[in-house]
C-alpha positions in Angstrom: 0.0 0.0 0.0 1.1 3.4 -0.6 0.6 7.0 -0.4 1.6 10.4 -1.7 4.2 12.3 0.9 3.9 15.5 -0.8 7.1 15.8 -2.5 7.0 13.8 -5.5 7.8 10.5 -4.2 5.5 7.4 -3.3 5.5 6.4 0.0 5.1 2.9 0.8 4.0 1.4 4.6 6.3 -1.0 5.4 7.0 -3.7 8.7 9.8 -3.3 10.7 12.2 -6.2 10.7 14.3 -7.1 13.3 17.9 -6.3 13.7 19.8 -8.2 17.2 22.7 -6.4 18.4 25.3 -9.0 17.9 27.9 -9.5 20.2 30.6 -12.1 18.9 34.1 -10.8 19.0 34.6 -11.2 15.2 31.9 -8.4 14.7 34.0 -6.4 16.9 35.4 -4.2 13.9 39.4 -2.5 14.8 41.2 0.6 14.4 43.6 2.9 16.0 41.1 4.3 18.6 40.0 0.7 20.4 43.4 -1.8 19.1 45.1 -1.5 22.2 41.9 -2.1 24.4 41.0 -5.1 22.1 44.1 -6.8 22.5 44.4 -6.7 26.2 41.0 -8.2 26.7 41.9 -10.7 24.4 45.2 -11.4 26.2 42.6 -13.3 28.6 43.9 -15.7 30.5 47.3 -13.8 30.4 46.2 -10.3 31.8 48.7 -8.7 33.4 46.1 -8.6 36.6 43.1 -10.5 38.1 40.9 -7.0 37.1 40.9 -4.9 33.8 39.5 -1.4 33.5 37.5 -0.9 29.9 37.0 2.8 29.3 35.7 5.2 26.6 33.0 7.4 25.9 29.8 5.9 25.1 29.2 4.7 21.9 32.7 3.2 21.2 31.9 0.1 21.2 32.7 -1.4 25.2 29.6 -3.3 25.6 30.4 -5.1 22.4 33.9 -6.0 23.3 32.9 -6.3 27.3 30.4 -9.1 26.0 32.6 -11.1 24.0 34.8 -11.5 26.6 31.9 -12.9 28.7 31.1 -15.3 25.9 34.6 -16.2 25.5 35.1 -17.3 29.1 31.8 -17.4 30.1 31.6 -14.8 33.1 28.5 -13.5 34.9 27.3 -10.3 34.3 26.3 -7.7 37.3 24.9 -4.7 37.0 26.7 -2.0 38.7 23.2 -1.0 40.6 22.8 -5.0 41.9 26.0 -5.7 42.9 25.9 -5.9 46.7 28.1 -7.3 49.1 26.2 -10.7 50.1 26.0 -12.1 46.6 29.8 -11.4 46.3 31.6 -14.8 47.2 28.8 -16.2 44.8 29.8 -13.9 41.7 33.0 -14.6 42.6 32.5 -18.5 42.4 31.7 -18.0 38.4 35.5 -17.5 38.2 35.4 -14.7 36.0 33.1 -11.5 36.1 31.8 -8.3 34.1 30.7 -5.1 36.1 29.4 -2.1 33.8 29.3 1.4 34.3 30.9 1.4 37.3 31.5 4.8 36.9 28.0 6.2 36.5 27.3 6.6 40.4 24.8 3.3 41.0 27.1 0.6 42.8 28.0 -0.4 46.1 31.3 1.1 47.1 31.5 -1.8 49.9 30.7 -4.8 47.5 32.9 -3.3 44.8 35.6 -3.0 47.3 34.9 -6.7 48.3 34.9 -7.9 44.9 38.0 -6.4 44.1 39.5 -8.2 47.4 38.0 -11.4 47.0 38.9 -11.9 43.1 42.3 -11.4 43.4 42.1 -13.7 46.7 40.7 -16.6 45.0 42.9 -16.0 42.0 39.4 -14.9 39.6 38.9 -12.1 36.5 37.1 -9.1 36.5 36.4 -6.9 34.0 35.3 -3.4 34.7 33.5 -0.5 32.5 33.4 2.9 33.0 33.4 6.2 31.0 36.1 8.1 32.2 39.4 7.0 33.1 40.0 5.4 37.0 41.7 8.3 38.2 38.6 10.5 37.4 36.3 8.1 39.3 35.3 9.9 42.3 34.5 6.9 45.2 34.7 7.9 49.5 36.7 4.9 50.1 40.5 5.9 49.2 41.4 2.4 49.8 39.0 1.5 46.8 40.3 4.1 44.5 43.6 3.4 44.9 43.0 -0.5 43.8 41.4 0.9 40.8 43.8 3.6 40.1 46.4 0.7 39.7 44.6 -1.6 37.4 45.7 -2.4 34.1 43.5 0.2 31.5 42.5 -0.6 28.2 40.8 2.6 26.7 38.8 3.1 23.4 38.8 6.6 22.2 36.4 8.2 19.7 36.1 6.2 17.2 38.5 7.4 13.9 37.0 7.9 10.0 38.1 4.3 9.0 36.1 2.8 11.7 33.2 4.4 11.5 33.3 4.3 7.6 33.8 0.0 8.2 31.3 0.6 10.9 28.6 2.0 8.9 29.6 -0.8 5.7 28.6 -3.9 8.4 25.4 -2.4 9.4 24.4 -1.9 5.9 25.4 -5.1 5.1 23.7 -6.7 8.0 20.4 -5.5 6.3 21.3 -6.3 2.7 21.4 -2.9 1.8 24.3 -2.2 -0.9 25.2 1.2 -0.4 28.4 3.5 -2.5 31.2 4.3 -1.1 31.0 7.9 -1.9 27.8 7.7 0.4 29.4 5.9 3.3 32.2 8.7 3.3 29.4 11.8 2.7 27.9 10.2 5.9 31.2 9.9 8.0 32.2 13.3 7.6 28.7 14.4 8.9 27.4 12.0 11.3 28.1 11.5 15.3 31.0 9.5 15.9 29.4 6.6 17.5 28.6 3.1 17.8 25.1 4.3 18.5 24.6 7.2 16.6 25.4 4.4 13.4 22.8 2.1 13.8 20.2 4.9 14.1 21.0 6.6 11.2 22.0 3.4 8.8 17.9 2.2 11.1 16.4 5.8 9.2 18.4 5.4 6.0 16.8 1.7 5.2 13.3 3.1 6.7 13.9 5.7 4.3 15.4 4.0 1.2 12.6 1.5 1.4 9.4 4.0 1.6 11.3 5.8 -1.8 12.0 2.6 -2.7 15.2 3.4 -4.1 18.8 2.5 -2.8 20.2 4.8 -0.3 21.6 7.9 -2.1 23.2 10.9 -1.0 19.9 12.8 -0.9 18.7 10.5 1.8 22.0 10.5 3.8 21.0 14.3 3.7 17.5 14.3 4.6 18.2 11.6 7.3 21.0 13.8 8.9 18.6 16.6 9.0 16.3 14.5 10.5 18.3 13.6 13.3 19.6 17.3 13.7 23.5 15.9 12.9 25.9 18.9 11.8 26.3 19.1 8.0 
């Protein structure tokens, strides 16, 4: 079914299709800004500590490589706000743990503290997210911070034009959508720098392409960025 949008072009109704955030490690696409924070993770079982900071901005892509690592080695996930100090020597039993956000103000100083303790006691992994960098995490105990002012760091930094343009070429292809290069790049140079930020716009562009139906073009790359108020 279809209907007129005003401007020339048919518009057709269409269902949205499903698109899972995959997280295996080989979707996990590399460049300068997150090499060094992949290959530590992946250095697992040879960190060079029981507990690994993961850091960045969001958007970079720490979830992605944080849950790799979890299916890799099959850790338990806590989140930051449900960690608490009774379940510890349980979490701890899984032999290998992920904490996110630890950073964003929800966890429990005293279970973190504990964790911390009690993984290194009993000789388990933990991987820890945050935004910032350690030494900007702001926690009362200064018994706490120092332990995490000390652990191994692997940061991912905004991501650079290659990854966003390699970015932008496996979400397309993840929806069958064959899209020019000279495209891709128009996008890069005028889109958010994030992991987010390109599956909502490459989410508009094949909502967009398919109501025209007509590939993506440069002239929806430009209407989409508008319609997401990205600089042009």
């Amino acid at each position: 079914m279809t209907t007129s949008r005003g401007d020339g072009y048919p518009e057709q109704f269409s269902i949205p299709l499903g698109h899972a955030a995959s997280f295996e490690r080989d979707d996990f696409l590399e460049s300068g800004s997150n090499t060094a924070a992949a290959a530590l993770i992946d250095s697992w079982p040879d960190w060079p500590a029981n507990t690994i900071v993961l850091c960045g901005p969001a958007g970079v892509g720490k979830s992605h490589l944080a849950r790799a690592w979890v299916n890799r080695v099959g850790a338990c996930i806590v989140p930051s706000n449900e960690l608490n100090e009774a379940d510890v020597p349980a979490v701890v039993g899984h032999g290998a743990v992920l904490v996110e956000d630890v950073d964003q103000g929800l966890v429990s100083e005293n279970a973190l503290f504990h964790l911390i303790n009690l993984v290194r006691e009993q000789n388990a992994f933990l991987l820890l997210t945050g935004r910032a960098l350690p030494s900007a995490w702001k926690f009362a105990l200064p018994d706490l911070n120092s332990r995490l002012r000390a652990m191994p760091i692997g940061e991912i930094i905004e991501p650079d034009e290659q990854l966003m343009k390699a970015v932008l070429a496996k979400l397309f292809a993840d929806r069958q959508l064959r899209v020019d290069a000279a495209v891709i790049s128009y996008l890069v140079l005028r889109m958010q720098r994030s992991m987010n930020a390109a599956r909502d716009l490459v989410i508009d562009l094949d909502a967009a392409a398919l109501a025209r139906g007509r590939a993506v073009t440069k002239a929806i790359a430009r209407d989409c960025l508008e319609k997401l108020e990205l600089p042009e």
